[in-house]
C-alpha positions as CSV (number, residue, x, y, z in Angstrom):
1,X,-6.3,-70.3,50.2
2,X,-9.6,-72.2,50.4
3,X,-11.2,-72.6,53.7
4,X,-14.3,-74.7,54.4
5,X,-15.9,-74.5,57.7
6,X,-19.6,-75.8,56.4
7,X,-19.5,-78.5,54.1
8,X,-23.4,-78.3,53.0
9,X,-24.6,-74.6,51.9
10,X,-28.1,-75.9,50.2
11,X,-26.9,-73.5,47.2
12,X,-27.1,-76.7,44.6
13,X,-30.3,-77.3,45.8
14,X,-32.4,-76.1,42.7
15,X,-29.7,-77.8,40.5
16,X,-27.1,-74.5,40.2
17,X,-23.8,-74.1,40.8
18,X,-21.6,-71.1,41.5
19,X,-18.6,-70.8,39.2
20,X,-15.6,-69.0,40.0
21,X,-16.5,-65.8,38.8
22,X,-19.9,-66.4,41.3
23,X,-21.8,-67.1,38.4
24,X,-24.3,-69.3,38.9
25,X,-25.1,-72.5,36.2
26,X,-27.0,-75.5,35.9
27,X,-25.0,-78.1,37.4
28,X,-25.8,-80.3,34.3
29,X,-23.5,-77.2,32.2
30,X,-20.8,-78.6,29.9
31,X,-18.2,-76.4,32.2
32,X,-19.3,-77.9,35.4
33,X,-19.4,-81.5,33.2
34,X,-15.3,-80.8,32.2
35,X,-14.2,-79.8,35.7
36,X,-16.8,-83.1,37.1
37,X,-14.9,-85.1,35.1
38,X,-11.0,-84.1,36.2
39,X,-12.3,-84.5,39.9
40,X,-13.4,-88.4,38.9
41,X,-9.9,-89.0,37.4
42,X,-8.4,-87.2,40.2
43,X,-10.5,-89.9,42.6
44,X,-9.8,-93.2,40.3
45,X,-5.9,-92.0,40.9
46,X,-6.1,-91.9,44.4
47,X,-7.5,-95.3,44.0
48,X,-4.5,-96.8,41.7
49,X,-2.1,-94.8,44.3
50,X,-3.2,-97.2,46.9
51,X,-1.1,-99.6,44.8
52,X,2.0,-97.5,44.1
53,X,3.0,-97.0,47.6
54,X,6.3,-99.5,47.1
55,X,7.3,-97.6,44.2
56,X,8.0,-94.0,45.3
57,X,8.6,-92.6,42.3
58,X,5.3,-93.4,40.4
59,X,3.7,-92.4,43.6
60,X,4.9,-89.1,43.8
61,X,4.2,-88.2,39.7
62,X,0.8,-89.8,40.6
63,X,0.4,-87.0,43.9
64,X,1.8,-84.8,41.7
65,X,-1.0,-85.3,38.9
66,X,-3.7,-85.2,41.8
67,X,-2.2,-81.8,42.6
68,X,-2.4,-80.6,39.0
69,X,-5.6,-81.9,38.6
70,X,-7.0,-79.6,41.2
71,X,-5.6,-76.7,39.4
72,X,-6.9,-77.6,36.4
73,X,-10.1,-78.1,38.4
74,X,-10.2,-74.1,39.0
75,X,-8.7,-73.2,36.0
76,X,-11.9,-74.6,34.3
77,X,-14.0,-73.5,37.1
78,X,-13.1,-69.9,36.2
79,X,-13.8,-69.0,33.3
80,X,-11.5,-66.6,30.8
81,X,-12.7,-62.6,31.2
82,X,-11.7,-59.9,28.2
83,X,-10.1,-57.5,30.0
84,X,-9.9,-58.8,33.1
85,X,-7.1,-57.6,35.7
86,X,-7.1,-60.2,38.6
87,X,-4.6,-63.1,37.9
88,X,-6.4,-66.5,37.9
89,X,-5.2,-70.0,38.8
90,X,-4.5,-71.6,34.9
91,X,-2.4,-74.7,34.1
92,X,0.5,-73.1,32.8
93,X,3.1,-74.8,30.0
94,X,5.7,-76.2,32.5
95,X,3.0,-78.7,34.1
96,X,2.7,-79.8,30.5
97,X,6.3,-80.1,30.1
98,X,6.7,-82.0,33.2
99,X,4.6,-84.8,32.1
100,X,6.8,-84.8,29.0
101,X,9.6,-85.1,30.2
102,X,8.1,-87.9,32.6
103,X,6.4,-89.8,29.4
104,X,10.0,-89.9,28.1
105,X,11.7,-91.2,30.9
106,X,8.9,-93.7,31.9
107,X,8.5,-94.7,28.2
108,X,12.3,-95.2,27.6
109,X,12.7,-98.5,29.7
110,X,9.7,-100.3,27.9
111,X,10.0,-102.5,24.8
112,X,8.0,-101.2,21.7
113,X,4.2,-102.1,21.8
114,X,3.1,-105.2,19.1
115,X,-0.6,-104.9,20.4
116,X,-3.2,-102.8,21.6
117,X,-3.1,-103.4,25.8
118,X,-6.3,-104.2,27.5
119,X,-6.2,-103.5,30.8
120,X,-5.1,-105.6,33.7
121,X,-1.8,-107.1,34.4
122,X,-1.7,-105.9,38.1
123,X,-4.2,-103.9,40.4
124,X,-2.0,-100.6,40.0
125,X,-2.0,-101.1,36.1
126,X,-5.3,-101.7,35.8
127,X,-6.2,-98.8,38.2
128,X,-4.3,-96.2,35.9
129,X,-6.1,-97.7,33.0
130,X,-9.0,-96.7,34.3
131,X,-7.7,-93.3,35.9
132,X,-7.0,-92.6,32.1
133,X,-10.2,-93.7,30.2
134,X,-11.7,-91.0,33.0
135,X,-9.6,-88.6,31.9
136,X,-9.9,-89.3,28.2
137,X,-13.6,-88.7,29.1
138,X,-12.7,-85.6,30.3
139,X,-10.9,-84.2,27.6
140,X,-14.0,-84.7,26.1
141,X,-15.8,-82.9,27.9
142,X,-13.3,-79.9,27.7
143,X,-13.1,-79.9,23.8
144,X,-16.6,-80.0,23.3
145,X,-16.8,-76.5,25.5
146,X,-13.9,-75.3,24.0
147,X,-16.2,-75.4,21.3
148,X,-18.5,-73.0,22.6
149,X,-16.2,-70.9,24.8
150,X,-12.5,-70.1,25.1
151,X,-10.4,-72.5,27.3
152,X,-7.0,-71.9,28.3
153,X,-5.0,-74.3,25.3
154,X,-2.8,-75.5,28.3
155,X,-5.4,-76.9,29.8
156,X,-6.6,-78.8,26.8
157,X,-2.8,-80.2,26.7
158,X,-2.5,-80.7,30.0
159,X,-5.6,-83.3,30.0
160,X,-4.1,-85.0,27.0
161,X,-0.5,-85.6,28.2
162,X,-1.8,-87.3,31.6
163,X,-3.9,-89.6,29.9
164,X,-1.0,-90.8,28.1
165,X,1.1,-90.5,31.3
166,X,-1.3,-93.4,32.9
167,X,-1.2,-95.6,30.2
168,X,2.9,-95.4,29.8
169,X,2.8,-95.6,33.8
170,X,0.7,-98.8,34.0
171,X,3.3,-100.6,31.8
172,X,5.6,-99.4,33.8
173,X,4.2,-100.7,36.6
174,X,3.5,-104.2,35.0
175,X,6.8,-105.3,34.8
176,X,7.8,-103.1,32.5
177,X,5.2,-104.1,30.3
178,X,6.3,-108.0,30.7
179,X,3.0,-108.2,32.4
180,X,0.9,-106.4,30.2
181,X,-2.2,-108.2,28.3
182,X,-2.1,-107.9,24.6
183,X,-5.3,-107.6,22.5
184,X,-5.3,-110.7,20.4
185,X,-7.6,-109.4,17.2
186,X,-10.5,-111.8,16.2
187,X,-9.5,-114.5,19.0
188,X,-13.1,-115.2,20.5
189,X,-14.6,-115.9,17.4
């Protein structure tokens, strides 16, 4: 369990952080980029979640997400060791599944998309929209060091499904997509 009693340590100072392993990296390091960018898609969902309170379902998936997120948080703060013995904290399959099953459900009550949506259509839809171009920007971030080192693959799926899971949640939340605003192709020329 995590316990802070000194918020400052002046450790960053010189621009390095301590990974999980107690390695220390330059702050600007594509794995301390990835894991930066889950904790701004983790914020921008506590920011849509402060229009989901009257619906306590998406609420919950959301503060379940936020809860996820911090795992996945460690799980790319640590990273993978041959050989090593001492079980870390990795997103595991079922969290993916989860969001799955959640997608499905969600996705089930909407009509079929004729258009791109932009975002907008209420505070909480437009909220998620942004929640998931964070995360998109994310699971940028994680391919391109998955490109350099190994990452756990349910990580990488993890980060894909929630962006998805925010865009089918904010036509959910827009009346069931009645409320969601359509990209009209060519119509400000």
């Amino acid at each position: 369990m995590v316990r802070l009693t000194r918020i400052y340590t002046r450790g960053g100072d010189k621009g390095k952080t301590s990974l999980g392993t107690g390695k220390r990296v330059a702050k600007h390091d594509l794995r301390v980029s990835a894991y930066g960018a889950v904790d701004e898609a983790n914020a921008t969902i506590g920011l849509a979640r402060l229009h989901t309170a009257a619906d306590a379902e998406a609420d919950a998936m959301l503060a379940r997400i936020q809860n996820d997120l911090f795992d996945l948080g460690a799980d790319l703060c640590t990273p993978e060791v041959e050989g090593e013995t001492r079980q870390r904290l990795r997103i595991a399959a079922s969290q993916v599944e989860r969001l799955e099953r959640e997608i499905d459900a969600m996705n089930g009550d909407l009509a079929p998309l004729t258009s791109f949506v932009l975002p907008g259509g209420s505070a909480a839809s437009s909220y998620l929209h942004l929640a998931r171009t964070v995360a998109r920007r994310a699971e940028r971030e994680m391919t391109a060091l998955a490109a350099r080192e190994t990452l756990n693959l349910e990580a990488l799926r993890y980060i894909n499904r929630v962006s998805d899971h925010l865009f089918v949640m904010a036509r959910r939340l827009n009346d069931k997509g009645a409320r969601d605003v359509l990209w009209t192709p060519g119509a400000t020329r």
